[in-house]
Backbone atoms as SQL, in Angstrom:
CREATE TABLE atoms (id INTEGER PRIMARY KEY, chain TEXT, resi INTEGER, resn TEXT, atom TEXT, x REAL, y REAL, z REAL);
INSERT INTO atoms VALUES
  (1, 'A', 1, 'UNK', 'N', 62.276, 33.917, 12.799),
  (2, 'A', 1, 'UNK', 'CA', 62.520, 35.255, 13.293),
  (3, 'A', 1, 'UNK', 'C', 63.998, 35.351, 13.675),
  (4, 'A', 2, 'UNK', 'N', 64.867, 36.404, 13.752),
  (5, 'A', 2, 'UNK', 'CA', 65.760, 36.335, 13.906),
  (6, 'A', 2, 'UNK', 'C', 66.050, 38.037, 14.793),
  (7, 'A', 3, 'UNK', 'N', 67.027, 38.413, 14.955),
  (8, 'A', 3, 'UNK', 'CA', 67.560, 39.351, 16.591),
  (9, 'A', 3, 'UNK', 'C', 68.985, 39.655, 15.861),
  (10, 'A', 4, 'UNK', 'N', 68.700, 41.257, 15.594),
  (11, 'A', 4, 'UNK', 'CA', 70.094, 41.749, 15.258),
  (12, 'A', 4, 'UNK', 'C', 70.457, 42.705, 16.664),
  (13, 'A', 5, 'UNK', 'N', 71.844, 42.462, 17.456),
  (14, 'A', 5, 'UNK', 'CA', 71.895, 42.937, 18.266),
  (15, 'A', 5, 'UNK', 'C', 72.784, 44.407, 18.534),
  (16, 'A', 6, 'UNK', 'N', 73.006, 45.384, 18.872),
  (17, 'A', 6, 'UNK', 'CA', 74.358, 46.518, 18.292),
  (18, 'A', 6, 'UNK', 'C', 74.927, 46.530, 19.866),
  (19, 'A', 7, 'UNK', 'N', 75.965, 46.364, 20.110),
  (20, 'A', 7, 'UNK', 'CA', 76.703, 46.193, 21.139),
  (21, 'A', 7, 'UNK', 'C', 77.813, 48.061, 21.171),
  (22, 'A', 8, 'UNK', 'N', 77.747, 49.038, 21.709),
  (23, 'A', 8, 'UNK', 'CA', 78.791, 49.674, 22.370),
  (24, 'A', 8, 'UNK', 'C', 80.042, 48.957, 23.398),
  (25, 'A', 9, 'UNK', 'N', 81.116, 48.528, 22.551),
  (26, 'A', 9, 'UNK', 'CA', 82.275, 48.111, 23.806),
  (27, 'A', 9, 'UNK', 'C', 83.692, 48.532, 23.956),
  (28, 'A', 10, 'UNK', 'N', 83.923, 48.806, 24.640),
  (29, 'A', 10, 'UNK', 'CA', 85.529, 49.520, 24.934),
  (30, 'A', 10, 'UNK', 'C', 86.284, 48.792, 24.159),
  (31, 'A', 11, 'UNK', 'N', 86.262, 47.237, 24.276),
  (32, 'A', 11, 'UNK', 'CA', 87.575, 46.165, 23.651),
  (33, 'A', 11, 'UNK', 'C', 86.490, 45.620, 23.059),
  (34, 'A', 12, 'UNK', 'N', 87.029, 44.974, 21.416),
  (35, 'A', 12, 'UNK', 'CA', 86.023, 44.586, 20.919),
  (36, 'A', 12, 'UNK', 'C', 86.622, 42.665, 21.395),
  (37, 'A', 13, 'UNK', 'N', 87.660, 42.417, 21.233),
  (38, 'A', 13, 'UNK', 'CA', 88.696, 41.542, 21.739),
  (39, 'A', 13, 'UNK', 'C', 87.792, 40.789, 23.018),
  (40, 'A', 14, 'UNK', 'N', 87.888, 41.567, 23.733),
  (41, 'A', 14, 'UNK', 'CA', 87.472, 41.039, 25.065),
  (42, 'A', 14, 'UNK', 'C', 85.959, 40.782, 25.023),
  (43, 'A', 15, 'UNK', 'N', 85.069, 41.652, 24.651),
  (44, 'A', 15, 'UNK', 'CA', 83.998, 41.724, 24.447),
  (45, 'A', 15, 'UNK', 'C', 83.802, 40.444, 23.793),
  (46, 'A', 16, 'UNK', 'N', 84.198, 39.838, 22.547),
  (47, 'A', 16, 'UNK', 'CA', 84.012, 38.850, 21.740),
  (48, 'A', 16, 'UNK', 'C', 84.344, 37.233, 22.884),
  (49, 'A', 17, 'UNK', 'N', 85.245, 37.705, 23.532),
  (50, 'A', 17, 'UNK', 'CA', 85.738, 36.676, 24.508),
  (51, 'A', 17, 'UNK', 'C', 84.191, 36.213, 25.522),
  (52, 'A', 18, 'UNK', 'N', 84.311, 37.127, 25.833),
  (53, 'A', 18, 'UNK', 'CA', 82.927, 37.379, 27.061),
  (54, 'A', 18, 'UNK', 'C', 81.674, 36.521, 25.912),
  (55, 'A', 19, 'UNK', 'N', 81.430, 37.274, 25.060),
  (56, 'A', 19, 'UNK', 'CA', 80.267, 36.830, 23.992),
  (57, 'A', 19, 'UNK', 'C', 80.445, 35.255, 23.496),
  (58, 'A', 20, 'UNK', 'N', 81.472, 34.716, 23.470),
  (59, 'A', 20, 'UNK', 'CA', 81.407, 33.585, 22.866),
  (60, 'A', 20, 'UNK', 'C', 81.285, 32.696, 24.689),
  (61, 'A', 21, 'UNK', 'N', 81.697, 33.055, 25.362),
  (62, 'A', 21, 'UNK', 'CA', 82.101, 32.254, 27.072),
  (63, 'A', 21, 'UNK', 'C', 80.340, 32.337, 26.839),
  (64, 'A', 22, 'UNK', 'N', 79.302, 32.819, 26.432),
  (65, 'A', 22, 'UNK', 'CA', 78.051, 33.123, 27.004),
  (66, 'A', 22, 'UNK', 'C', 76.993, 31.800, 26.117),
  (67, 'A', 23, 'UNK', 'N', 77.836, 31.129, 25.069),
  (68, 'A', 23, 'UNK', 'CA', 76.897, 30.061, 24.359),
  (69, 'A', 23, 'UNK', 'C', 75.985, 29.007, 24.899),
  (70, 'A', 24, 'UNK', 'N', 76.136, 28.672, 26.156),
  (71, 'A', 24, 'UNK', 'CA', 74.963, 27.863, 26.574),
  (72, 'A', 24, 'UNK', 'C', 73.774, 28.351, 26.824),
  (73, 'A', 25, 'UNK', 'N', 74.335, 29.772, 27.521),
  (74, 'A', 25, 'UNK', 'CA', 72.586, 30.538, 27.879),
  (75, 'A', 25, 'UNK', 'C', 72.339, 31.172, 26.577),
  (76, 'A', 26, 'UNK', 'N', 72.988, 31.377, 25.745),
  (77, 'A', 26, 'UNK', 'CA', 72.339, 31.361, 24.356),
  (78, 'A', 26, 'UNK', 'C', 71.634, 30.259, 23.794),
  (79, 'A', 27, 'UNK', 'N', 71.924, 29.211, 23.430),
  (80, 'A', 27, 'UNK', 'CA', 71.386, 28.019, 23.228),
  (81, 'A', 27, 'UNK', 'C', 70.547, 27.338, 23.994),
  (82, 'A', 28, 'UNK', 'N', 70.580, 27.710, 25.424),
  (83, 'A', 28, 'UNK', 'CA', 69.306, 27.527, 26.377),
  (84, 'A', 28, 'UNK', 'C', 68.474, 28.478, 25.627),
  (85, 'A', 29, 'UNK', 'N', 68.302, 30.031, 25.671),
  (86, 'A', 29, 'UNK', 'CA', 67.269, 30.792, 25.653),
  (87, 'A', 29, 'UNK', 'C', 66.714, 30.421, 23.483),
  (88, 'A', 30, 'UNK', 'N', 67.337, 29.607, 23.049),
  (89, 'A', 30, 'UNK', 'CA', 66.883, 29.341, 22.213),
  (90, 'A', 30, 'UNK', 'C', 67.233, 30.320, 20.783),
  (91, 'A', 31, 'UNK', 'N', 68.637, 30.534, 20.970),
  (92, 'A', 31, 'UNK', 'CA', 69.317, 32.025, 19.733),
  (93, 'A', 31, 'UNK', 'C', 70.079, 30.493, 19.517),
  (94, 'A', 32, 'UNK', 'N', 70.349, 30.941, 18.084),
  (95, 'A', 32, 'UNK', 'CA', 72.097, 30.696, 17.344),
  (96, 'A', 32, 'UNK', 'C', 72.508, 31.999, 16.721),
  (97, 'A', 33, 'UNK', 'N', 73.561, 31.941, 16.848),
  (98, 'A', 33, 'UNK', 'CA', 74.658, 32.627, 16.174),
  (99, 'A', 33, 'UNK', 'C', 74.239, 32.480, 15.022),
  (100, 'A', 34, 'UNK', 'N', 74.257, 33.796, 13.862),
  (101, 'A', 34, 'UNK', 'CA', 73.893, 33.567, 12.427),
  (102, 'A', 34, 'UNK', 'C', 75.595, 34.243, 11.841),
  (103, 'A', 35, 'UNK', 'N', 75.624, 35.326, 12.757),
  (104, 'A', 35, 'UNK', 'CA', 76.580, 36.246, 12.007),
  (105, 'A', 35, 'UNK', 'C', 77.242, 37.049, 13.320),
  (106, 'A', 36, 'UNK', 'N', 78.351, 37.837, 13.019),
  (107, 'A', 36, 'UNK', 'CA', 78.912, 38.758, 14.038),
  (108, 'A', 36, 'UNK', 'C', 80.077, 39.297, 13.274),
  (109, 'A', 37, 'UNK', 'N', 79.523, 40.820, 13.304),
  (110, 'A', 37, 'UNK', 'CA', 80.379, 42.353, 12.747),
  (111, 'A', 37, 'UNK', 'C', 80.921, 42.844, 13.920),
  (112, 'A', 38, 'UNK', 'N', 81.957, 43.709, 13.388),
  (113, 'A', 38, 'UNK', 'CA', 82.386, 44.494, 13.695),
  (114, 'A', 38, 'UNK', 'C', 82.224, 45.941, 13.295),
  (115, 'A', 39, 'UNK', 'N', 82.598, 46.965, 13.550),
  (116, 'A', 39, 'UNK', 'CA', 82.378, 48.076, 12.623),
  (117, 'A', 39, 'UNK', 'C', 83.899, 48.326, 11.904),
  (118, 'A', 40, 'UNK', 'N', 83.868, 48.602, 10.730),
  (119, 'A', 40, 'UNK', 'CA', 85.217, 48.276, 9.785),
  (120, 'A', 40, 'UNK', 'C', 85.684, 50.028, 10.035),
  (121, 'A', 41, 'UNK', 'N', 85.161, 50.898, 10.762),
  (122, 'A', 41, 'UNK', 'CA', 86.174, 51.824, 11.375),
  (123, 'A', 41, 'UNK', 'C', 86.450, 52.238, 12.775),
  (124, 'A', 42, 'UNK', 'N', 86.343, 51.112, 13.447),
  (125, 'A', 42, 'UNK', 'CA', 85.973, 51.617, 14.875),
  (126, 'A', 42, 'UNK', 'C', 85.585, 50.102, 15.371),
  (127, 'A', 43, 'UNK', 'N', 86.624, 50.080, 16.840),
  (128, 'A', 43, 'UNK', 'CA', 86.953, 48.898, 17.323),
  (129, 'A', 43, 'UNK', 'C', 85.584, 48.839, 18.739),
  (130, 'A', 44, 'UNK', 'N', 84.706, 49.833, 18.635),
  (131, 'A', 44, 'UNK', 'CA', 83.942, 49.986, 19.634),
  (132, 'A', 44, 'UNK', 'C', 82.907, 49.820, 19.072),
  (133, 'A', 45, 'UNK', 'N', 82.540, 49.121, 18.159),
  (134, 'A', 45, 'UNK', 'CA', 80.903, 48.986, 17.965),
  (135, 'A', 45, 'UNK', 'C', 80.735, 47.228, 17.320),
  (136, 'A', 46, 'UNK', 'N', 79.949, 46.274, 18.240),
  (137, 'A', 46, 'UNK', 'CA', 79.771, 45.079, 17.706),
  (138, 'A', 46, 'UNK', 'C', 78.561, 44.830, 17.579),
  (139, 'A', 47, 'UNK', 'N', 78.531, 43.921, 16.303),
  (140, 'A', 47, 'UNK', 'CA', 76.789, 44.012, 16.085),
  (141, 'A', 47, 'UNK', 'C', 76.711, 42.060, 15.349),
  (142, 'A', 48, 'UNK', 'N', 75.408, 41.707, 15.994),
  (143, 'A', 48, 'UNK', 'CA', 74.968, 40.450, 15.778),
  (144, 'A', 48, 'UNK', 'C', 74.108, 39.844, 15.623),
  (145, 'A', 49, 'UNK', 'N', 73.773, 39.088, 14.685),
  (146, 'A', 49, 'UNK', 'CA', 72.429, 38.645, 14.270),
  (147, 'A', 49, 'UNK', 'C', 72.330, 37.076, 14.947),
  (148, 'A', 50, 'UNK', 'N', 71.141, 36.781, 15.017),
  (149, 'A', 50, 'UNK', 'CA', 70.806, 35.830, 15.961),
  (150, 'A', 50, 'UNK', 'C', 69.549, 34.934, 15.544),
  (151, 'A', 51, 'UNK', 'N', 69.794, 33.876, 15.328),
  (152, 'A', 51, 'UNK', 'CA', 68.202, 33.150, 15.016),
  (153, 'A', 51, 'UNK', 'C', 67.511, 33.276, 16.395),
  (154, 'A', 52, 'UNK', 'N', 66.072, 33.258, 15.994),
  (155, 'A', 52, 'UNK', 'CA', 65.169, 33.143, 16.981),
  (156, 'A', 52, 'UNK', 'C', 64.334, 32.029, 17.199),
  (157, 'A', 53, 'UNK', 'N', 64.295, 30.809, 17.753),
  (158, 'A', 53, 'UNK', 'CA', 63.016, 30.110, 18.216),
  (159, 'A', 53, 'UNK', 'C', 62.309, 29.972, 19.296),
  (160, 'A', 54, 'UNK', 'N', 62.630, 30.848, 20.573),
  (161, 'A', 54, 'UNK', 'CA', 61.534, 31.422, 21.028),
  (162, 'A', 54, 'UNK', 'C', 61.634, 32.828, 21.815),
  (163, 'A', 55, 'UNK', 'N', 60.782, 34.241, 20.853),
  (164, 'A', 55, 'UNK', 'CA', 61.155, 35.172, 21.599),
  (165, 'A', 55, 'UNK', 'C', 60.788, 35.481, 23.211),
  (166, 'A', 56, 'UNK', 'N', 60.013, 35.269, 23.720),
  (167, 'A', 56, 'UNK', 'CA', 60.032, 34.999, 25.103),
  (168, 'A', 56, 'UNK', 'C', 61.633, 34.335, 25.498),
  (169, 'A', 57, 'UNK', 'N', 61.807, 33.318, 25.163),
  (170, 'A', 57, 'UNK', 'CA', 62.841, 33.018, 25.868),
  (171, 'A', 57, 'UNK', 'C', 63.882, 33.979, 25.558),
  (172, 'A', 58, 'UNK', 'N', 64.006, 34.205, 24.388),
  (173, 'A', 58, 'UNK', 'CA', 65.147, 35.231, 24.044),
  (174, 'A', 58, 'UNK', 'C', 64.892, 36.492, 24.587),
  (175, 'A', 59, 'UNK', 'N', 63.797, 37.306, 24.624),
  (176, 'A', 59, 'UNK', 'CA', 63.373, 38.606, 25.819),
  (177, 'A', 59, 'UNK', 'C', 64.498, 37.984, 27.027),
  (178, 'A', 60, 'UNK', 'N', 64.162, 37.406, 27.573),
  (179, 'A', 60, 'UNK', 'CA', 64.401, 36.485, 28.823),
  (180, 'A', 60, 'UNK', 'C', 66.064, 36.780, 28.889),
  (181, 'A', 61, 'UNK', 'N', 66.718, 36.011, 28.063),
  (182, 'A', 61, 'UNK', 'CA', 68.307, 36.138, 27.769),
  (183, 'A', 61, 'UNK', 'C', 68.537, 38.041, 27.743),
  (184, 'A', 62, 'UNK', 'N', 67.803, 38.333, 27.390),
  (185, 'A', 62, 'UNK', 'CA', 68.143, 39.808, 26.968),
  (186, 'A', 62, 'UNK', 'C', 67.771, 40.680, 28.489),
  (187, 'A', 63, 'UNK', 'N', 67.293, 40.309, 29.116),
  (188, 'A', 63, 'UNK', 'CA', 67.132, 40.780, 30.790),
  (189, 'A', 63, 'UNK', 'C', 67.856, 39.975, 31.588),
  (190, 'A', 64, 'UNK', 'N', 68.262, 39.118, 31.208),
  (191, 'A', 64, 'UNK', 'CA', 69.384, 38.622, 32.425),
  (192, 'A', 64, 'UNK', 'C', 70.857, 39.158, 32.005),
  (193, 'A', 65, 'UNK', 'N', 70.566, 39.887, 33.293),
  (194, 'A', 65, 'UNK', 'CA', 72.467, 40.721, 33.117),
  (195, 'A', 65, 'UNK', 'C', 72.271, 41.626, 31.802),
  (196, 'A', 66, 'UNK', 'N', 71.290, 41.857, 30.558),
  (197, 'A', 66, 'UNK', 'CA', 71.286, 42.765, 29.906),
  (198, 'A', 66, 'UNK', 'C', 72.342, 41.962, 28.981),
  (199, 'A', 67, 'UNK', 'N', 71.935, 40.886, 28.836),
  (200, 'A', 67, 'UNK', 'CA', 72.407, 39.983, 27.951),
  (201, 'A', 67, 'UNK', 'C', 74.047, 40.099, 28.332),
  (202, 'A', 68, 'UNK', 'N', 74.739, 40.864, 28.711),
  (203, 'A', 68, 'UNK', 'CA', 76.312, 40.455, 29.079),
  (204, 'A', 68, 'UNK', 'C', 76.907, 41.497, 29.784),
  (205, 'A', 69, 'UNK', 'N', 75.831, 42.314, 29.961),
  (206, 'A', 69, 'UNK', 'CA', 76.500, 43.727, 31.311),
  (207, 'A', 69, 'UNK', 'C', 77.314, 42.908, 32.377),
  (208, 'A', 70, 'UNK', 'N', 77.054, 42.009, 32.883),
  (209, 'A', 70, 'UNK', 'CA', 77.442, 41.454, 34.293),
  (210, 'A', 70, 'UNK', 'C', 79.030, 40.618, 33.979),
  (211, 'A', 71, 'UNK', 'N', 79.159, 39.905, 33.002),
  (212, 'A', 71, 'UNK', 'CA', 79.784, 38.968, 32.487),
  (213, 'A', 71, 'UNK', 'C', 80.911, 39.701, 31.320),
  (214, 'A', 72, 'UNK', 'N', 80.655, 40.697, 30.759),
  (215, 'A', 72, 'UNK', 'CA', 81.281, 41.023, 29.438),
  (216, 'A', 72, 'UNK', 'C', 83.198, 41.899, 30.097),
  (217, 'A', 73, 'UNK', 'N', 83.198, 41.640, 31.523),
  (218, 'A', 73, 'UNK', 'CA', 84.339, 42.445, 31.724),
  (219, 'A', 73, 'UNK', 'C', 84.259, 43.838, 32.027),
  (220, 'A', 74, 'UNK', 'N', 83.577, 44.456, 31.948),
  (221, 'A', 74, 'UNK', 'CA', 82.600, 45.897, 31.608),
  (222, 'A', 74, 'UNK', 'C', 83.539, 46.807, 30.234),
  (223, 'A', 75, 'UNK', 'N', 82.973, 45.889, 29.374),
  (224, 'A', 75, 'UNK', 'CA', 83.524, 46.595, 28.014),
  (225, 'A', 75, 'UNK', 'C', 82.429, 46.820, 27.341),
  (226, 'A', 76, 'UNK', 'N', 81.066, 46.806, 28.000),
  (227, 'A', 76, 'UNK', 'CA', 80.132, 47.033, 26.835),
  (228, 'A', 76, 'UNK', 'C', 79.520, 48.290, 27.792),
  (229, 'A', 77, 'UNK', 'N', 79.232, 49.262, 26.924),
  (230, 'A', 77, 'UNK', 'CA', 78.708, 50.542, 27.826),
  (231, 'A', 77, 'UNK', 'C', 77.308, 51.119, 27.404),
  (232, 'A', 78, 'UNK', 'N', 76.653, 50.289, 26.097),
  (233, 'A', 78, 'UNK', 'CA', 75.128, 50.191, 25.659),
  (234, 'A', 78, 'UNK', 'C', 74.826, 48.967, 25.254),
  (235, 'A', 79, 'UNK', 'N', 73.901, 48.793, 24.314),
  (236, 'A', 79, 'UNK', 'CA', 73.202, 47.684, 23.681),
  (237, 'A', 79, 'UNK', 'C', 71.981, 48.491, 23.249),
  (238, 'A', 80, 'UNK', 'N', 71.471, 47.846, 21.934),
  (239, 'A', 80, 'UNK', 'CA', 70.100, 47.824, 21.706),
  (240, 'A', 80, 'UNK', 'C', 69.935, 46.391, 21.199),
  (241, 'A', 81, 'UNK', 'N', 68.492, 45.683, 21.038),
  (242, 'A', 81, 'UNK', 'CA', 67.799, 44.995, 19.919),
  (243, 'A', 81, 'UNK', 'C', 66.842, 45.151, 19.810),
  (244, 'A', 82, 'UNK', 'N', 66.695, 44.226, 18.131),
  (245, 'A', 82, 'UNK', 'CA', 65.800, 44.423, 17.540),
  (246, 'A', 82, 'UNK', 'C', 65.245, 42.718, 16.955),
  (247, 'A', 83, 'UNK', 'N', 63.819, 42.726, 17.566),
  (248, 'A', 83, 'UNK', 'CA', 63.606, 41.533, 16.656),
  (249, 'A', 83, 'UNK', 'C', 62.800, 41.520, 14.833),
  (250, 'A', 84, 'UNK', 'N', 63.470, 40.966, 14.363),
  (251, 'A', 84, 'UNK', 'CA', 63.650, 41.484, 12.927),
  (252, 'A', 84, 'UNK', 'C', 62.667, 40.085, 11.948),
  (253, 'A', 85, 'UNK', 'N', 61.845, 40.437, 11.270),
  (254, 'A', 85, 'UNK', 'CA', 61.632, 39.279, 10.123),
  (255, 'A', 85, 'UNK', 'C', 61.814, 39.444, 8.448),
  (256, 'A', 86, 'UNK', 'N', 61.727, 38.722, 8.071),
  (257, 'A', 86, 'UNK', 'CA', 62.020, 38.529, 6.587),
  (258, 'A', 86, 'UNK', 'C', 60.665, 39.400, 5.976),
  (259, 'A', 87, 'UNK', 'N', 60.821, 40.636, 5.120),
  (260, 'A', 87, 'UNK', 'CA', 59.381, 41.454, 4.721),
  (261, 'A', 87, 'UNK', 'C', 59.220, 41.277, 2.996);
């Protein structure tokens, strides 16, 4: 299973800073990094795909701090996800 995530952020720069500082409680809650966009017209939209091995734990990551509200600098001003499988 895998977790595509869409990030709203003021700096995509900083935002990416914040996002990569966050890899242990990623790798605790059980995500890797698969991929990470940008939007190719617009420095305010980041989006990321994520392996999944356990969604509970990953729910989990995604309610603490709202996955990087607390931590991201306050450059992120939404979020959605989605957990996604191969159809």
């Amino acid at each position: 299973m895998q977790m595509i995530c869409h990030f709203e952020v003021s700096d995509f720069t900083k935002w990416k800073t914040a996002f990569d500082a966050d890899h242990e409680a990623r790798r605790d809650a059980g995500l890797g990094v698969l991929q990470i966009w940008r939007d190719a017209d617009s420095t305010s939209h980041a989006f990321v795909l994520l392996s999944v091995n356990d969604r509970d734990r990953a729910q989990a990551w995604i309610k603490r701090s709202d996955a990087l509200k607390g931590d991201d600098g306050g450059t992120v001003s939404d979020e959605s996800y989605y957990f996604i499988e191969t159809a």
